[in-house]
KEBAFI-662907 format. One line per 4 residues: number of its first residue (from 1); their letters; for each residue x, z, y of C-alpha. Coordinates in Angstrom, 3 decimals. Layout:
# residues N
NUM	a	X Z Y; ... $
# end
This chain:
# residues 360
1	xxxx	9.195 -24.161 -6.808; 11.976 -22.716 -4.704; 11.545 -21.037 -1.103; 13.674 -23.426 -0.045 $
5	xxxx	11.960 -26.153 -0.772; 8.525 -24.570 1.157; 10.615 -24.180 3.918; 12.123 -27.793 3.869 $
9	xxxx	7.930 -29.093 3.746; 7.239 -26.491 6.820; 9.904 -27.441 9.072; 9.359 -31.208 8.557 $
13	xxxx	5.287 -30.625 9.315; 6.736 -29.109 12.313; 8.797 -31.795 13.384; 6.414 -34.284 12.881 $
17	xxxx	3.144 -32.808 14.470; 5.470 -32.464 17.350; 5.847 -36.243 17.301; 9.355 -36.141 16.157 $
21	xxxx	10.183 -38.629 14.051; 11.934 -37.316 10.455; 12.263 -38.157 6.536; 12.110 -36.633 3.699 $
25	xxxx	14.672 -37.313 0.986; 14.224 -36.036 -2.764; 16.386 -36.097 -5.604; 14.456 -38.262 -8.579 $
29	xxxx	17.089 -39.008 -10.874; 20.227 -38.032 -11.871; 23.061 -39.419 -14.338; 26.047 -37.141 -15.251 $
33	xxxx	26.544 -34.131 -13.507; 24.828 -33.294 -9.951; 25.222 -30.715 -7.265; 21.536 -30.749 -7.126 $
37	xxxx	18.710 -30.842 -9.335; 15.977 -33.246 -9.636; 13.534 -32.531 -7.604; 15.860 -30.684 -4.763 $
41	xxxx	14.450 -31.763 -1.326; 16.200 -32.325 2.427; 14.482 -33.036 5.564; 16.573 -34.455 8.389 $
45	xxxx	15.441 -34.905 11.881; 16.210 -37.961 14.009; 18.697 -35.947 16.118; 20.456 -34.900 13.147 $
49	xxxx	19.132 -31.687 12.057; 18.504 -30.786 8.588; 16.967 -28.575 6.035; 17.489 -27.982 2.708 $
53	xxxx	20.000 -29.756 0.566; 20.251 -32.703 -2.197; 24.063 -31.923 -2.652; 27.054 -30.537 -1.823 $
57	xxxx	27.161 -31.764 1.439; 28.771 -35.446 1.660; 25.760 -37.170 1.127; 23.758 -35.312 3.679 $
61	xxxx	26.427 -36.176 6.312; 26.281 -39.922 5.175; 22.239 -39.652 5.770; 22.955 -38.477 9.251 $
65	xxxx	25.394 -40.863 9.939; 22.742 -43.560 8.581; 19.477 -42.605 9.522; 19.621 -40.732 13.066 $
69	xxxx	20.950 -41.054 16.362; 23.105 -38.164 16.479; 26.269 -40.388 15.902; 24.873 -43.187 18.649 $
73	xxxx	25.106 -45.759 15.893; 21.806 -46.487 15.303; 18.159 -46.192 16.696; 16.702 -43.195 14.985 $
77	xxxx	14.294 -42.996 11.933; 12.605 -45.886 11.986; 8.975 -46.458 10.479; 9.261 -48.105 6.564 $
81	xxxx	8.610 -47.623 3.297; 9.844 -45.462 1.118; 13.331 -46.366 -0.252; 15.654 -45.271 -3.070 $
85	xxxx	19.014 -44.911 -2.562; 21.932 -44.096 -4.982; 24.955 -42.572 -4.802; 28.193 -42.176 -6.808 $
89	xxxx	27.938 -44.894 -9.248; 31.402 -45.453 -9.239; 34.587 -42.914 -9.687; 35.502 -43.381 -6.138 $
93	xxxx	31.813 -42.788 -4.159; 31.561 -39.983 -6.686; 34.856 -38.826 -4.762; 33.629 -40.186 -1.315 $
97	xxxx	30.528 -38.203 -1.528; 32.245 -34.981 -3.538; 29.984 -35.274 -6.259; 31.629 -34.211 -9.773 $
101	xxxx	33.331 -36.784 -11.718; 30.745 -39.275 -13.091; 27.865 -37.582 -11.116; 25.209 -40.134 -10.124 $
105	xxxx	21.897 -39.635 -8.277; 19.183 -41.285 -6.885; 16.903 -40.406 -3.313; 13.552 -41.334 -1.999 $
109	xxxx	13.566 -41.452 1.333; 10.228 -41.327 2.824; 9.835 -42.150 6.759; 7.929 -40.011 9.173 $
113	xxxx	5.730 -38.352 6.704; 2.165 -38.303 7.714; 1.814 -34.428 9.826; -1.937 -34.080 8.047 $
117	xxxx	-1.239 -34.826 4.774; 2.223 -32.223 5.466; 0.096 -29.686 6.728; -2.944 -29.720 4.097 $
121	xxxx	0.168 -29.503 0.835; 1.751 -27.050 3.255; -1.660 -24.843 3.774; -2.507 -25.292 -0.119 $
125	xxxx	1.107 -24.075 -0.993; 0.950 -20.772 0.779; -2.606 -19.865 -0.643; -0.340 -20.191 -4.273 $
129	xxxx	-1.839 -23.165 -5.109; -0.019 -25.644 -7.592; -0.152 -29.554 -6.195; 1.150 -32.629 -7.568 $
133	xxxx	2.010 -34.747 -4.814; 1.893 -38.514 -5.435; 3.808 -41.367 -3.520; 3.235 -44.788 -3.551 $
137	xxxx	6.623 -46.064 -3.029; 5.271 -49.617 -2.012; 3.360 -48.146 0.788; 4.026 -44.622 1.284 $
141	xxxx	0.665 -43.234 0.904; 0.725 -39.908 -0.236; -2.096 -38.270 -2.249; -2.662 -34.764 -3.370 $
145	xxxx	-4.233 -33.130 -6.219; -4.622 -29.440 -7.500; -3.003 -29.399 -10.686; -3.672 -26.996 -13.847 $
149	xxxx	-0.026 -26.506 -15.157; 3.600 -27.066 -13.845; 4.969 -29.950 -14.641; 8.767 -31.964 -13.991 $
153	xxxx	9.221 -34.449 -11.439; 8.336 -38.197 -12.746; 9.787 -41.132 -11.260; 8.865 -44.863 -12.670 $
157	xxxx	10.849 -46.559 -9.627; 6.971 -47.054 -7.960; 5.409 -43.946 -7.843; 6.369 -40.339 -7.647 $
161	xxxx	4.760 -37.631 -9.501; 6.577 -34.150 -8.015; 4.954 -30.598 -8.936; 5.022 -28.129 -6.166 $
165	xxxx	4.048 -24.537 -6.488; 3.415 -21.961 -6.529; 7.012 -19.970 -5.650; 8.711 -17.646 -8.129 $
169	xxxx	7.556 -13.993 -7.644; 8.923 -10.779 -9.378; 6.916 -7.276 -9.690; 8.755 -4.460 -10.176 $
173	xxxx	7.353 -0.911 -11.472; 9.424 1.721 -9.834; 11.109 1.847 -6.240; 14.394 3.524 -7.211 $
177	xxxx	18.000 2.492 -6.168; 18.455 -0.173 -8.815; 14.698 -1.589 -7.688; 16.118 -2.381 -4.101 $
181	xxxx	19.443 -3.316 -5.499; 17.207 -6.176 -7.914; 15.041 -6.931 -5.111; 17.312 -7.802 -2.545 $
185	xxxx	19.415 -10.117 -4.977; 15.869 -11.716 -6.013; 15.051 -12.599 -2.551; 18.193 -14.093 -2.034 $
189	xxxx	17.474 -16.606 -5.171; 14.022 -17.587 -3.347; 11.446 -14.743 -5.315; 8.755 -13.528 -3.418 $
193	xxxx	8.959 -9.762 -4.347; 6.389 -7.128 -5.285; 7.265 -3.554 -5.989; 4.914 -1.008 -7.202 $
197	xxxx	5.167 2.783 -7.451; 2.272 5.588 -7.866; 5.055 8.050 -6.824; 5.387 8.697 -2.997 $
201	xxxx	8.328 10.273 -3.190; 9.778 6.733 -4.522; 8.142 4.325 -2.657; 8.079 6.707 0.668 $
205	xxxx	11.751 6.364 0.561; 11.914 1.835 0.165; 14.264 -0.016 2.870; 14.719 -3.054 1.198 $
209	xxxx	12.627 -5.459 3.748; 10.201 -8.156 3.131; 8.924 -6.842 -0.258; 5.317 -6.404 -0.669 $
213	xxxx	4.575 -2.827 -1.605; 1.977 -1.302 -3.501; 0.824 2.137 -4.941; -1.612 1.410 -7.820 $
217	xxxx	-1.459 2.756 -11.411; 1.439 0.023 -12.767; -1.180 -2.167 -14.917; -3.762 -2.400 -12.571 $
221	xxxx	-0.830 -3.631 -10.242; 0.465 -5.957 -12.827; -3.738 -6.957 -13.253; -4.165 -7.748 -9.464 $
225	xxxx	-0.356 -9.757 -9.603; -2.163 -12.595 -11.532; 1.260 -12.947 -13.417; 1.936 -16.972 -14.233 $
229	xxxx	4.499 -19.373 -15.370; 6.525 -18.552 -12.402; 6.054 -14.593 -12.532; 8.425 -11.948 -14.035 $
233	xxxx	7.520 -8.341 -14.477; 10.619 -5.274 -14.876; 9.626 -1.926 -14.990; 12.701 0.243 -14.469 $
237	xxxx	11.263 3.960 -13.937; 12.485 5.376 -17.258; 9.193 6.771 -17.245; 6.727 5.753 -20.424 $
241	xxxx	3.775 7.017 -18.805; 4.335 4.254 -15.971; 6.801 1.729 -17.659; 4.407 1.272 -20.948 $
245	xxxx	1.141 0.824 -18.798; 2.890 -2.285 -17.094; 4.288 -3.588 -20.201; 0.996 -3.557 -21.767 $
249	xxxx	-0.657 -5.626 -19.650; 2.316 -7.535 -18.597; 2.670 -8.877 -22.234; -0.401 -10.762 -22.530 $
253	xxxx	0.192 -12.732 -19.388; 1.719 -16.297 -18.935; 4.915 -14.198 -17.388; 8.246 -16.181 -17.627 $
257	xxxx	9.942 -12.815 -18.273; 8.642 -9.244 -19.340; 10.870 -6.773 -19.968; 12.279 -2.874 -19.169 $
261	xxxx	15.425 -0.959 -18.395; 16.398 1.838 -20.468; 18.878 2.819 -23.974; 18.846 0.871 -26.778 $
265	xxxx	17.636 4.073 -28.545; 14.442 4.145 -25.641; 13.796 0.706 -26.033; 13.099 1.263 -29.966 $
269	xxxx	11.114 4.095 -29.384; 8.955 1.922 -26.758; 8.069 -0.923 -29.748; 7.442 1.492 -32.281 $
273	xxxx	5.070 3.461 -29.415; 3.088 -0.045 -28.852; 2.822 -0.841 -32.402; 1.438 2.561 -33.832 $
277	xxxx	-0.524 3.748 -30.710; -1.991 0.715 -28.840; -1.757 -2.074 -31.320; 0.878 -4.061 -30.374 $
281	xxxx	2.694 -6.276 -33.657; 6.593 -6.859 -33.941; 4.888 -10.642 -33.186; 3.000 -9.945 -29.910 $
285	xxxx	6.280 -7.965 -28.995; 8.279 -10.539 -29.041; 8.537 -11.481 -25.285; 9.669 -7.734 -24.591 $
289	xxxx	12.833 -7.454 -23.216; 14.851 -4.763 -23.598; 17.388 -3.141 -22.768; 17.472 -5.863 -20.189 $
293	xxxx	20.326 -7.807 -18.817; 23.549 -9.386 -19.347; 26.513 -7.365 -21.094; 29.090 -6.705 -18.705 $
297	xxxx	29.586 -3.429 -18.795; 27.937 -2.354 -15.680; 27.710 1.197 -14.752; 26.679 1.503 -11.625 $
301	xxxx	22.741 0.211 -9.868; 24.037 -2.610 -8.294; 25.998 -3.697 -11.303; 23.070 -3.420 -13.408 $
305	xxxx	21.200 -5.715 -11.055; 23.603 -8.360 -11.228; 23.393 -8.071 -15.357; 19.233 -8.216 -14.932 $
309	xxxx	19.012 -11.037 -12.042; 21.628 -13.206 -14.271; 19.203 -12.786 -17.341; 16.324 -13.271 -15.344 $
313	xxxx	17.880 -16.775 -13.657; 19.007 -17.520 -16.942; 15.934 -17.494 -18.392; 13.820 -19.198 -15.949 $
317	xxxx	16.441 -22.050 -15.480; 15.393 -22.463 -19.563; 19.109 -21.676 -20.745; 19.680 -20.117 -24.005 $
321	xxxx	22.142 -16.960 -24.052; 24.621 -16.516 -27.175; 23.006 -13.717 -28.953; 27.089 -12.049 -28.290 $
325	xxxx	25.681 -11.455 -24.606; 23.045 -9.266 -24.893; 23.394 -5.693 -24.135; 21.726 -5.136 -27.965 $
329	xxxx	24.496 -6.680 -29.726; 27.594 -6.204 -27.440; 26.952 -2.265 -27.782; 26.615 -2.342 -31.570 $
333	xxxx	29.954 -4.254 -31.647; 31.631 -2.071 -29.217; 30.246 1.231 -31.099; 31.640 -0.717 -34.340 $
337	xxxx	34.907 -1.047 -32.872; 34.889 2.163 -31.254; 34.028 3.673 -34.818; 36.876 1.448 -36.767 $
341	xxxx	39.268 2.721 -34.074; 38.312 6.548 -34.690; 38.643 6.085 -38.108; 42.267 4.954 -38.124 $
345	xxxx	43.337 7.192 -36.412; 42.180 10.114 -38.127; 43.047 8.114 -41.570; 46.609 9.516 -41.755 $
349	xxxx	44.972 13.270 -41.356; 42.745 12.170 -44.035; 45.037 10.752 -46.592; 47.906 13.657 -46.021 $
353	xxxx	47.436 16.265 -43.728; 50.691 17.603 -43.600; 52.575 15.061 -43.587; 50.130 13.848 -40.161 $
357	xxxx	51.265 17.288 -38.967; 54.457 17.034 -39.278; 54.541 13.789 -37.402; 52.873 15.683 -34.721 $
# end
């Protein structure tokens, strides 16, 4: 899950062991396209405040409007069951609300959560635990249960099934420029960040705030991580002694994402190092990425970090990248041009040097 959304369950435990009253809405189906995915969650406070987000904006001003006294229209959040709403099922509430053309979705709206039951998924959540919280949508009642692997929201129109936990979390193996440049970008997208760096000279130098630090050997850093399903690991030193130990272990973890900066002519000699020396197979390899990132002919640290956070997001949000994108294939088309280019122009030299000469 997003930081977001263990913000949006803190502040509405808040609220409510304060005695305010508050709901909870969550996005459980969708039709078309939506600002927000399933699952996205907003809490909203009787006097009109609100966290978090379940679209562009419209639809959270037409819950305030509704469903708190901030406007003077109504009495507050009032005690209920849950209920679904919908919005945008026609052209012009899809313009009303500002969702895109067609866009449809559907809320749960649970009334004044229960502050225990908040503050037990809340305490579970920051120990990393993964729940599955269950609603009764007839009555409210909330249960929760420790659950073995993530799973997508489920929604039968009388109970919801919603996975939460743990948070995505990145681990990074060197505490260079482009390390702070990645880090800071991956906090802004809701990672809980982990850098690690044997090297004091690195690490003694680290501004970027909020990021866990640590000064093991790289795999027994990756080793203590516990990397799962929501975990990447990048190792960006440029230095096999360190980069290869994390890779190692990394490889054989559940890890969303494994993979290492450096040339395409490093990155070979990296595979070919894990296969001959440490047993590694072009199959168990396969998860290594490398060189990492997004083609877009970045230079500089932070414009590598934009290239590696966009492959990162792209794949943990499960979409598949035209093969044309990597940094692999879109420098072995741009050496091919390069090459082509060379060639015709030295082809009239080639063909008749003098009469290139005299043209010159």
């Amino acid at each position: 899950m997003d930081n977001i959304d263990v913000m949006v369950l803190k502040a509405l435990h808040d609220w409510r062991s304060a005695g305010q009253r508050a709901l909870l809405a969550t996005v459980v189906r969708t039709w078309g396209s939506s600002p927000r995915p399933v699952g996205s969650m907003m809490a909203l406070r009787e006097d009109g405040r609100a966290i978090g987000s379940v679209s562009g904006g419209c639809i959270e001003d037409d819950l305030i409007a509704r469903h708190t006294r901030s406007l003077n229209q109504n009495q507050g959040i009032a005690d209920a069951p849950p209920q679904l709403v919908r919005y945008g099922v026609s052209a012009d509430e899809a313009h009303r609300f500002g969702l895109p053309c067609g866009g449809t979705l559907e809320l749960l709206l649970e009334f004044n959560p229960d502050a225990a039951s908040l503050q037990d998924l809340v305490q579970r959540l920051e120990s990393g635990s993964l729940v599955e919280r269950r609603v009764d949508c007839a009555t409210g009642t909330v249960t929760l249960q420790t659950a073995e692997h993530p799973d997508t929201l489920e929604f039968d129109g009388h109970t919801l099934a919603n996975h939460l936990g743990p948070g995505y979390r990145m681990l990074l193996i060197g505490a260079g420029a482009l390390a702070e440049y990645l880090a800071t970008m991956a906090l802004f997208n809701g990672f809980t960040v982990t850098v690690c760096d044997p090297r004091e000279e690195y690490m003694g130098s680290w501004s970027v705030a909020q990021v866990s630090k640590v000064t093991d050997m790289p795999d027994d850093a990756v080793a203590a991580f516990k990397p799962d399903a929501r975990s990447c690991i990048v190792a960006l030193t440029h230095d096999p002694k360190l980069d290869d130990l994390a890779l190692l272990e990394a490889l054989h973890s559940p890890a969303f994402y494994v993979g290492a900066i450096g040339s395409r002519r490093n990155n070979h000699a990296r595979r070919d190092r894990m296969i001959e020396h440490f047993d590694e197979t072009a199959e168990s390899l396969t998860k290594l990425r490398g060189p990492i990132g997004l083609y877009i002919g970045s230079k500089t640290p932070a414009e590598i970090a934009v290239s590696v956070m966009a492959e990162i997001l792209a794949v943990k949000n499960g979409v598949a990248l035209p093969q044309a994108m990597s940094v692999e294939t879109a420098k072995q088309e741009h050496d091919i041009t390069m090459n082509d280019s060379s060639l015709q122009c030295a082809l009239p030299q080639i063909l008749d040097p003098k009469a290139a000469a005299k043209q010159n």
